[in-house]
ChimeraX commands (.cxc) that place a marker at each C-alpha (Angstrom):
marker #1 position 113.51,43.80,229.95 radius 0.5
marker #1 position 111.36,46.97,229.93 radius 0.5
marker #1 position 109.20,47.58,226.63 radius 0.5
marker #1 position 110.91,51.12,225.15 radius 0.5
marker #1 position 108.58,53.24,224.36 radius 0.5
marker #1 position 107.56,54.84,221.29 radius 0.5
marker #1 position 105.92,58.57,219.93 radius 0.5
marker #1 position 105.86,60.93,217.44 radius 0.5
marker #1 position 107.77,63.61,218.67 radius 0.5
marker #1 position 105.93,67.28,218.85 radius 0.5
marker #1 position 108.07,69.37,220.35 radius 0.5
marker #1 position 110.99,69.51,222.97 radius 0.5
marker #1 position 112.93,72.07,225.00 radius 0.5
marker #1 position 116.11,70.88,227.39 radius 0.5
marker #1 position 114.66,69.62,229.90 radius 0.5
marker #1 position 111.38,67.85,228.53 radius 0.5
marker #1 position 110.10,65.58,225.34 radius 0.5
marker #1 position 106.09,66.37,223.90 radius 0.5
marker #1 position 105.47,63.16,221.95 radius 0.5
marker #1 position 102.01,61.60,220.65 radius 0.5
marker #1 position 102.17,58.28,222.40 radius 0.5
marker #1 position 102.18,55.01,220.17 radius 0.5
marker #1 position 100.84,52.31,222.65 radius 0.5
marker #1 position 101.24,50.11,219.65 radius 0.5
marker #1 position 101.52,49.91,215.91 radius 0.5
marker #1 position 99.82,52.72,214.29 radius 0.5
marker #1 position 97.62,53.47,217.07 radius 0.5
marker #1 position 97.86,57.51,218.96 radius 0.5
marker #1 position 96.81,57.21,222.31 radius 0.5
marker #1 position 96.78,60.71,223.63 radius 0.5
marker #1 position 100.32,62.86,224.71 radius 0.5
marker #1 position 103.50,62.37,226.70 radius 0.5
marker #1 position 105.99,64.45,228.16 radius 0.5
marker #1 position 108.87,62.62,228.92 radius 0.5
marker #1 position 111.49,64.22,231.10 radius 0.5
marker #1 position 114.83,64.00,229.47 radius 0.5
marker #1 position 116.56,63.43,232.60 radius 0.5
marker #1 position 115.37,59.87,232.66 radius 0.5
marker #1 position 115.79,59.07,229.02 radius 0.5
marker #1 position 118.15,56.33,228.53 radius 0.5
marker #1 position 118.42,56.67,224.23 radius 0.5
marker #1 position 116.44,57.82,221.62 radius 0.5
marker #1 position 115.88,55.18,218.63 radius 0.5
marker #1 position 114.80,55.51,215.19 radius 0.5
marker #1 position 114.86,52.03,213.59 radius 0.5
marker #1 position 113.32,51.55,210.35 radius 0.5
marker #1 position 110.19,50.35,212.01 radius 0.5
marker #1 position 109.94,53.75,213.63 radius 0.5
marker #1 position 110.42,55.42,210.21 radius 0.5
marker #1 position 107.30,52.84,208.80 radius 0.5
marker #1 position 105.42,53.98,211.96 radius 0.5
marker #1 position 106.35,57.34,211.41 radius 0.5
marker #1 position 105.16,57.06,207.05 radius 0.5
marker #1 position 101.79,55.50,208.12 radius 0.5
marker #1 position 100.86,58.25,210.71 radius 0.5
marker #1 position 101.92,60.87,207.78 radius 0.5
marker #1 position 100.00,59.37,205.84 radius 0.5
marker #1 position 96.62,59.42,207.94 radius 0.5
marker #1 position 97.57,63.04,208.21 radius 0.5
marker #1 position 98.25,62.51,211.99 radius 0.5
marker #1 position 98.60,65.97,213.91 radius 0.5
marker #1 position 101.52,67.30,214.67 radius 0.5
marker #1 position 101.06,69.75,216.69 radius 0.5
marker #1 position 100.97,70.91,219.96 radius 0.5
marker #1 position 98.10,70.92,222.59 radius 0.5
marker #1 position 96.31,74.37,222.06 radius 0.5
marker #1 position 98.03,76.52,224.50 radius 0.5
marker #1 position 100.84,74.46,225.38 radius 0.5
marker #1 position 103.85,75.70,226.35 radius 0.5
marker #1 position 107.26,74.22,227.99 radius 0.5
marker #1 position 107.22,74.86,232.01 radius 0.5
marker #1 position 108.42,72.81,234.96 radius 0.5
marker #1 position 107.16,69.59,235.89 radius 0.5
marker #1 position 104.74,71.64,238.73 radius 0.5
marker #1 position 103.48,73.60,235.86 radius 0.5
marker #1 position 102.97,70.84,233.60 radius 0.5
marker #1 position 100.92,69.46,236.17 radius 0.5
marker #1 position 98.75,72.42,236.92 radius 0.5
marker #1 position 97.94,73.43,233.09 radius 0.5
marker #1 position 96.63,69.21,232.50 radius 0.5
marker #1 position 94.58,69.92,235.91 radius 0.5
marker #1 position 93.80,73.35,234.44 radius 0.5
marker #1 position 92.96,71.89,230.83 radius 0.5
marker #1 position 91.38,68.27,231.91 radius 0.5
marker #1 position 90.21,68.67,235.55 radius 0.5
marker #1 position 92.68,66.06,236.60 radius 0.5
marker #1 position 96.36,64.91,235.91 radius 0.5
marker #1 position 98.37,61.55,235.26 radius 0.5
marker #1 position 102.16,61.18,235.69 radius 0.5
marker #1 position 104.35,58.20,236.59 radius 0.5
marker #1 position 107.46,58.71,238.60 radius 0.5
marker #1 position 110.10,56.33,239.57 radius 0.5
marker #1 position 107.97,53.22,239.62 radius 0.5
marker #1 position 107.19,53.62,235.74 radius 0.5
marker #1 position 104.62,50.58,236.23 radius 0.5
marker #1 position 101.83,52.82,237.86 radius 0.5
marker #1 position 100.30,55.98,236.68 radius 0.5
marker #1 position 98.90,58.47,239.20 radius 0.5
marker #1 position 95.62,60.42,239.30 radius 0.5
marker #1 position 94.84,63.41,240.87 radius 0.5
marker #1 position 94.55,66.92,241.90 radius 0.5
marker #1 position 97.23,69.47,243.22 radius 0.5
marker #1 position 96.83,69.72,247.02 radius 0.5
marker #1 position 99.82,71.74,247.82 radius 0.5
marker #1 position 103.41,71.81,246.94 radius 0.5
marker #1 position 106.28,72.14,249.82 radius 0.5
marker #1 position 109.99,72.21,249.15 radius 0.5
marker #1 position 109.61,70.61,246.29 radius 0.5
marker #1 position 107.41,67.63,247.29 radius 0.5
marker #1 position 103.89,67.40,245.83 radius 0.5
marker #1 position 100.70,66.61,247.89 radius 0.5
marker #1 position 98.02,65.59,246.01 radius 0.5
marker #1 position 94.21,64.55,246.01 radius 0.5
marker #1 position 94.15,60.92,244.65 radius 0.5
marker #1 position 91.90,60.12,242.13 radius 0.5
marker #1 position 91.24,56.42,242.13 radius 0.5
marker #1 position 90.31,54.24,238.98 radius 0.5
marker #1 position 86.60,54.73,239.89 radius 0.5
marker #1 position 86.71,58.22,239.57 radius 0.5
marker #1 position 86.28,58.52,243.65 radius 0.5
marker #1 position 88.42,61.23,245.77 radius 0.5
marker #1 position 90.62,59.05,248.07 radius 0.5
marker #1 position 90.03,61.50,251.00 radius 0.5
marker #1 position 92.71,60.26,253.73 radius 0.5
marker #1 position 95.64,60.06,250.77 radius 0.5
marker #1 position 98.61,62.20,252.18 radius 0.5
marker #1 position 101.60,60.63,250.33 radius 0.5
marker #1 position 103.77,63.13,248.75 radius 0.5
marker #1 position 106.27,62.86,245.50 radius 0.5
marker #1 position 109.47,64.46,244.85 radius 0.5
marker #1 position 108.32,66.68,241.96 radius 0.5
marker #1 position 111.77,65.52,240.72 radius 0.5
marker #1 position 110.96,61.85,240.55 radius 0.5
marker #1 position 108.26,62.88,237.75 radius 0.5
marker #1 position 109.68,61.27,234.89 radius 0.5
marker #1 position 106.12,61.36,232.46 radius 0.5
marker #1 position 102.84,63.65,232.50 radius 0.5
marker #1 position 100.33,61.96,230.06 radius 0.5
marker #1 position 97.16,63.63,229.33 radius 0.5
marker #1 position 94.33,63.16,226.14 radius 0.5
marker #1 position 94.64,59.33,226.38 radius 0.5
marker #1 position 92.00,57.08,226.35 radius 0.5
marker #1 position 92.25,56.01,229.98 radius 0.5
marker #1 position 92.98,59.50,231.13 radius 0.5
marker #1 position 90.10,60.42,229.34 radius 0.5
marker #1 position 87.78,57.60,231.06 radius 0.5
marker #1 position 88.74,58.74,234.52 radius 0.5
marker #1 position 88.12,62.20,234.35 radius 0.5
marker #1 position 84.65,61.72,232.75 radius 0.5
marker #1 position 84.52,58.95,236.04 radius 0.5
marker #1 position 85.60,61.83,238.19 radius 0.5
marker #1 position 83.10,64.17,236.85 radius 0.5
marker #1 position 80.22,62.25,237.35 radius 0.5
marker #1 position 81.18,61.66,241.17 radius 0.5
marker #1 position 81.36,65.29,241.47 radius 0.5
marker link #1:1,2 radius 0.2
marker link #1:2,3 radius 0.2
marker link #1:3,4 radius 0.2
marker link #1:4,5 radius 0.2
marker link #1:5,6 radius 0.2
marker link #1:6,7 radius 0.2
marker link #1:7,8 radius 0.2
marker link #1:8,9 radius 0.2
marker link #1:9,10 radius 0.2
marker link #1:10,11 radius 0.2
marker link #1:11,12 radius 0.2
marker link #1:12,13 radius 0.2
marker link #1:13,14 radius 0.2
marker link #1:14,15 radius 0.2
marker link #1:15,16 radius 0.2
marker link #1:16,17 radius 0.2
marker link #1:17,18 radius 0.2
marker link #1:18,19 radius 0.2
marker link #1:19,20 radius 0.2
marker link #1:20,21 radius 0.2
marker link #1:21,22 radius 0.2
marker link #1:22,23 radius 0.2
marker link #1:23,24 radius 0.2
marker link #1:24,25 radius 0.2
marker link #1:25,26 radius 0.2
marker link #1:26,27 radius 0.2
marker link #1:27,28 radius 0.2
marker link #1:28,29 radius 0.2
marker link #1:29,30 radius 0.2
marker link #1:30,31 radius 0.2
marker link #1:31,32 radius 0.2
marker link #1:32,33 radius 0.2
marker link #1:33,34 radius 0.2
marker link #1:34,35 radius 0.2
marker link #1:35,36 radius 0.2
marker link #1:36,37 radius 0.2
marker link #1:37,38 radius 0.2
marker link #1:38,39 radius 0.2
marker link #1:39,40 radius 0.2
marker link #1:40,41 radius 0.2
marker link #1:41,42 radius 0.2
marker link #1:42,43 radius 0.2
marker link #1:43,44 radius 0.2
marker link #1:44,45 radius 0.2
marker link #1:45,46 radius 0.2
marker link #1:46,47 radius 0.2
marker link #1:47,48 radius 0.2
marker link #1:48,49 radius 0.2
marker link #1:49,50 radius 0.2
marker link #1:50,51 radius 0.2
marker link #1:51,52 radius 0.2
marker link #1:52,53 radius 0.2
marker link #1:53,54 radius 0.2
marker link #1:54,55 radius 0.2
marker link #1:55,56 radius 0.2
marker link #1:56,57 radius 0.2
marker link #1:57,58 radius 0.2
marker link #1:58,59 radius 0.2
marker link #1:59,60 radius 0.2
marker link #1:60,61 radius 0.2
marker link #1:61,62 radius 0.2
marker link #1:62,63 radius 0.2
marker link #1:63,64 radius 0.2
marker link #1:64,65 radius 0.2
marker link #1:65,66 radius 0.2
marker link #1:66,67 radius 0.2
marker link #1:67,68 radius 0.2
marker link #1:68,69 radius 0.2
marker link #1:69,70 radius 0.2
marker link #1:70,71 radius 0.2
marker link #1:71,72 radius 0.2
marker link #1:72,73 radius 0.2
marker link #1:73,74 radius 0.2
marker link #1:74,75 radius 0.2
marker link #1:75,76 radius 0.2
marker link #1:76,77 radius 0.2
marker link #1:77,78 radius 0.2
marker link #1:78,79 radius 0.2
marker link #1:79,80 radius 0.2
marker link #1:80,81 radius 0.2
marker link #1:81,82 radius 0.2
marker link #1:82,83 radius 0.2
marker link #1:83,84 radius 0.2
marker link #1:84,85 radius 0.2
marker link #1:85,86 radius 0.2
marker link #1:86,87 radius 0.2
marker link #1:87,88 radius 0.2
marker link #1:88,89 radius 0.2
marker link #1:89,90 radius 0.2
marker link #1:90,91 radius 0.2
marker link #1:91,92 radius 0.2
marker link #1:92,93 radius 0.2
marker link #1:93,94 radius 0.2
marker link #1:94,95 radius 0.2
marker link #1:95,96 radius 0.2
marker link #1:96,97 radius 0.2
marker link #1:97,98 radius 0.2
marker link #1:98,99 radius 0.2
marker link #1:99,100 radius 0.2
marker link #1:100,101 radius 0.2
marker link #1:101,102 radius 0.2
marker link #1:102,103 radius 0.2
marker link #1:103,104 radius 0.2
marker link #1:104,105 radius 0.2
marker link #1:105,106 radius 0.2
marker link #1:106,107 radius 0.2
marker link #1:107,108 radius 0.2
marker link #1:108,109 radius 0.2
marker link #1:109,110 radius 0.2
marker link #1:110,111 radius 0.2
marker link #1:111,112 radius 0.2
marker link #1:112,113 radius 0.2
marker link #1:113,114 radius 0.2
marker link #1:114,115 radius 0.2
marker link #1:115,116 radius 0.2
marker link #1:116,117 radius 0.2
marker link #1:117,118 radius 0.2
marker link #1:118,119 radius 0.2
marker link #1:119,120 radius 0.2
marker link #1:120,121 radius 0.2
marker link #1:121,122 radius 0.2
marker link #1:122,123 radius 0.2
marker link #1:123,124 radius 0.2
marker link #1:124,125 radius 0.2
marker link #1:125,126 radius 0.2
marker link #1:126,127 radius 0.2
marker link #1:127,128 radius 0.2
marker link #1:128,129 radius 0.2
marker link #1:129,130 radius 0.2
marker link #1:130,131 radius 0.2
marker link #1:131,132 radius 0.2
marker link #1:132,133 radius 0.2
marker link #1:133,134 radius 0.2
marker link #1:134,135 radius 0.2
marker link #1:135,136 radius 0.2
marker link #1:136,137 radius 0.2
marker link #1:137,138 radius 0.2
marker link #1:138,139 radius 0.2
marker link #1:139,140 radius 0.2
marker link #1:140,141 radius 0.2
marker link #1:141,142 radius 0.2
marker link #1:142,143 radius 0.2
marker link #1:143,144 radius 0.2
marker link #1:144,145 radius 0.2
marker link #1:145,146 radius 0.2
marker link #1:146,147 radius 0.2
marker link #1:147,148 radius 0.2
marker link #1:148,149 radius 0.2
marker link #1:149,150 radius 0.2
marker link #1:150,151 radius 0.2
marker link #1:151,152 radius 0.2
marker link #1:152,153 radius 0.2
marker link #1:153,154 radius 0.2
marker link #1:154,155 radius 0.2
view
């Protein structure tokens, strides 16, 4: 069975979710943008109400990324590259997250520059992704974090 997971919801339009991601407990580990189109339900048990009471009361931020604003998954992408120097989504295998830079887009398939976990450019990476198999853009966690700062200092 797959672990559901959990946020504080920001902000959402029709097509797309903004949550601060709970990894676990009480614990914010950066944001997600979930596209709605892979959503299965939306729960709010009464542990999601507690988690929701103890982030209130830590005065957790609610709001939205400075500049943020609800686009298509290409321009989700672009602003995190924009904004971070790199991007992470996951798309139809949700156990992997992906790494990189925009390399080009063509009919709707996206080409990018892999960033491995090292930080390193994987130079002969060609594969491309159906910009419509994008089902999560994460950006500000801790990981995401760690690999950009890995990719900056392999610049």
């Amino acid at each position: 069975m797959e672990r559901p997971e959990q946020g504080l919801v920001i902000s959402e339009n029709n097509d797309w979710v903004l949550v601060k991601h709970i990894p676990v407990d009480y614990v914010i580990d950066g944001f997600r943008l979930y596209k709605k189109a892979f959503i299965e339900k939306r729960m709010r048990s009464d542990k999601e109400i507690q988690i929701e009471k103890v982030l209130n009361l830590k005065k957790v931020s609610t709001e939205a990324p400075k500049e943020f604003i609800f686009t298509d998954t290409i321009g989700f992408l672009r602003w995190v590259e924009e904004k971070y120097g790199i991007f992470e989504f996951q798309d139809y295998d949700d156990t992997e997250l992906t790494y990189g830079k925009v390399n080009k887009v063509d009919n709707n398939m996206l080409i990018i520059d892999m960033i491995k976990s090292d930080g390193t450019v994987e130079v002969e990476y060609d594969y491309e992704y159906d910009l419509n198999e994008i089902r999560a853009i994460t950006f500000e966690t801790d990981y995401h974090i760690s690999i950009q700062l890995l990719w900056k200092s392999n610049l």
